[in-house]
C-alpha positions in Angstrom: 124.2 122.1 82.7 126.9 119.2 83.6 129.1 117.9 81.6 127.0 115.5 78.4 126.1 112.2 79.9 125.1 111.3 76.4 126.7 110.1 73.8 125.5 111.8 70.3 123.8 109.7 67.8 126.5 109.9 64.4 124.0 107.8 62.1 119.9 108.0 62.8 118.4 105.5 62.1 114.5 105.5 61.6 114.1 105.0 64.9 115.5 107.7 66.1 112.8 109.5 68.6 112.8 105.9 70.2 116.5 106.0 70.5 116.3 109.5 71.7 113.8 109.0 74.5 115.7 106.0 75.9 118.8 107.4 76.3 117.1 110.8 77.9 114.9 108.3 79.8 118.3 106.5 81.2 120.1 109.1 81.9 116.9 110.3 84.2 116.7 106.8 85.8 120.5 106.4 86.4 120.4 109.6 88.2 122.8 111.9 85.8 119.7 113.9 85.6 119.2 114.9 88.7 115.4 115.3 90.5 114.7 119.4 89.5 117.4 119.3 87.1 116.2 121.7 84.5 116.5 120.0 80.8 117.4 122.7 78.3 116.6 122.2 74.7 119.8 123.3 73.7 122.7 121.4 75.2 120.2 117.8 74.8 120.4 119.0 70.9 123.9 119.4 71.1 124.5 116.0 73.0 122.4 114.1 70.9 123.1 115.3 67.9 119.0 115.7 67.2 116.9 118.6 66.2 114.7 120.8 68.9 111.8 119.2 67.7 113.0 115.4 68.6 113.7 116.6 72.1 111.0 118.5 72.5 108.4 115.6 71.6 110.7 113.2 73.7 110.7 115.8 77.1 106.9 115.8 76.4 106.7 112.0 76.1 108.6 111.8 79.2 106.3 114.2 80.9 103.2 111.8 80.1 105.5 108.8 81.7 105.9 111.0 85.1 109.7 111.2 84.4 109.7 115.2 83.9 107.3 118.1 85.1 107.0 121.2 83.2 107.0 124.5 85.6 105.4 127.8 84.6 108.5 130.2 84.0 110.9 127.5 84.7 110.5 125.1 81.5 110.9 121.4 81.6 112.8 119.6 84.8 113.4 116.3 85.9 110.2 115.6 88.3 111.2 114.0 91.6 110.5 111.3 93.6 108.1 111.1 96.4 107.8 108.5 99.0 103.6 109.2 98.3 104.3 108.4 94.6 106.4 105.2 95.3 103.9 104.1 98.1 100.9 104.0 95.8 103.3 102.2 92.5 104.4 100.1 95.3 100.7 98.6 96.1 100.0 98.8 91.7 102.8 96.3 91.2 101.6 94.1 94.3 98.5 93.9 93.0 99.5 93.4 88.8 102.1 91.2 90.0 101.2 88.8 92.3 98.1 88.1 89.8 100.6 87.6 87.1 103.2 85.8 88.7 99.9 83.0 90.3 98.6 82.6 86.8 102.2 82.3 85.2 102.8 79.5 87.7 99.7 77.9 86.9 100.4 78.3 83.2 103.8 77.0 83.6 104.9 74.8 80.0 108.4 73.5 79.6 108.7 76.6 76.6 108.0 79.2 79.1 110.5 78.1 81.8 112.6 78.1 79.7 112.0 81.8 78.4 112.1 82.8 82.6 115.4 81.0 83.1 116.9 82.8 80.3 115.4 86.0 80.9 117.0 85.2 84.8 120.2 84.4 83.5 120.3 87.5 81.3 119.2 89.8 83.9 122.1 88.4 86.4 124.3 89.4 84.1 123.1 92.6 83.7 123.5 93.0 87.3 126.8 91.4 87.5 127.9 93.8 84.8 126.6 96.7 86.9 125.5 98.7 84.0 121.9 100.4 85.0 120.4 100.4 81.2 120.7 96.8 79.9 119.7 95.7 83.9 116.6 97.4 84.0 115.8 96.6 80.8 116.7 92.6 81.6 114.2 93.1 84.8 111.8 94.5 82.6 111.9 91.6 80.1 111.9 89.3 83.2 108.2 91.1 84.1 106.9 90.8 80.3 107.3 87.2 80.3 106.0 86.6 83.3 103.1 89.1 82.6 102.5 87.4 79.0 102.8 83.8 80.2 100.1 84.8 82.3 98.2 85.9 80.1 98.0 89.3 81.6 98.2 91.4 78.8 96.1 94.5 80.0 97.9 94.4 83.1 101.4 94.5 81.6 100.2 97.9 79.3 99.1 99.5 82.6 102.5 98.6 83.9 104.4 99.7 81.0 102.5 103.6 81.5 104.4 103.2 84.9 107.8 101.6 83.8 109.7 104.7 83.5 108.8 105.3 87.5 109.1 101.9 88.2 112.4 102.0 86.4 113.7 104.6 88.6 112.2 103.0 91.8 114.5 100.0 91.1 117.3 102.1 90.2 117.2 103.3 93.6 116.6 100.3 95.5 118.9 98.0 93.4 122.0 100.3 94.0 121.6 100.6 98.2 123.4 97.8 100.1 121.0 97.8 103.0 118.0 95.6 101.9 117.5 92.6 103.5 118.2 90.6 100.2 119.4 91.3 97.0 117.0 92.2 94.3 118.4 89.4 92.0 118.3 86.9 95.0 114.4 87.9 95.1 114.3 87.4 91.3 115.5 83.9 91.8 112.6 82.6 94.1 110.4 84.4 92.0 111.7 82.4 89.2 111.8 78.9 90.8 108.1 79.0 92.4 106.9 79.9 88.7 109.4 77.6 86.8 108.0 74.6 89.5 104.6 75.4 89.0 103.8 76.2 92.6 101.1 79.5 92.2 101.2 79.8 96.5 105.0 80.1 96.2 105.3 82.5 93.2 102.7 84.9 95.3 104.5 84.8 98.6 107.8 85.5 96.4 106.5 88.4 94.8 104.9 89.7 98.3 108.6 89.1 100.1 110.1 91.0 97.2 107.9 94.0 96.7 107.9 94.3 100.6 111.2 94.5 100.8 112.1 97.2 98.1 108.8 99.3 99.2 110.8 99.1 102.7 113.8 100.3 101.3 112.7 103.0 99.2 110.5 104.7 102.1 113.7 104.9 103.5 116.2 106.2 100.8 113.4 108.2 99.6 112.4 110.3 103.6 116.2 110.5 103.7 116.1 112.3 101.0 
């Protein structure tokens, strides 16, 4: 095992398997886990500061999100990424999002672009910042209100089985230089078609954006 890339938790609250799973679920999205990493109980206990049977629920919990595999003989590991994997979330989110993102613009009240701006401004920041946690969790409140404003709520719980994959998707896209524009740059128009009301807009944003991180990850990912 590497050196800790977590920080141990001094004062549990009552939260604490939720705090527990989205630190381990970070640290696997930010890549300090690496893909076929093996996670051993023991060193995540001493890291966290947690008992064997926190990280054992968490690592199983992460297993049902399709962040970790568990191999015969081998134990727990961090699953990896396949460009087959991220092709088929790819066409999910097209689908759930573009549906979300028309009705949202159709819904459109002066309350909710207001929620969308902020959640925008926040998640620019969050970029700006260039810290991977509080960004993807910025682009993930940017989806929810976009996903609720439609009116979408089934959608947005099938999504959020797929976050932690999605999560790591974007973590691998948002970090390259070489698509055509930059993720927050998409999250703009996307923002500005809904905000304006104009459902053909918000679509084609969502399309342009999807396209081009599907794009980028076949790439990073066959490099691989």
């Amino acid at each position: 095992m590497n050196q800790p890339v977590m920080s141990k938790i001094d004062h549990p609250p009552q939260t604490l398997r939720d705090i527990v799973q989205e630190r381990m679920r970070e640290a696997i999205i930010s890549g300090q886990f690496a893909p076929g990493e093996r996670l051993v109980e023991r060193p995540l206990c001493d890291q966290l500061g947690v008992s064997r049977t926190v990280v054992r629920e968490t690592i199983r919990y992460l297993e049902a999100e399709g962040l970790v595999e568990i191999l015969p003989g081998k134990g727990p590991i961090v699953a990896q990424l396949s460009w087959e994997d991220a092709r088929q979330i790819y066409d999910i989110r097209q689908m759930l999002e573009t549906a979300a993102a028309t009705a949202c613009a159709q819904n459109i009240t002066p309350e909710l672009a207001e929620q969308l701006t902020a959640a925008l401004l926040e998640l620019q920041q969050a970029v700006a910042a260039g810290v991977p946690g509080p960004m993807l969790r910025a682009t993930t409140e940017f989806y929810r209100i976009i996903f609720e404003g439609a009116g979408h709520n089934v959608a947005w719980e099938i999504a959020q089985r797929l976050n932690g994959r999605i999560s790591r998707l974007r973590a691998v896209t948002l970090s390259t230089e070489e698509r055509q524009k930059p993720g927050p740059a998409h999250m703009q128009e996307i923002c500005q078609a809904i905000v304006s009301g104009n459902a053909e807009a918000a679509q084609a944003a969502i399309e342009q954006h999807l396209s081009d991180a599907k794009h980028t990850a076949e790439r990073l990912l066959n490099e691989g």
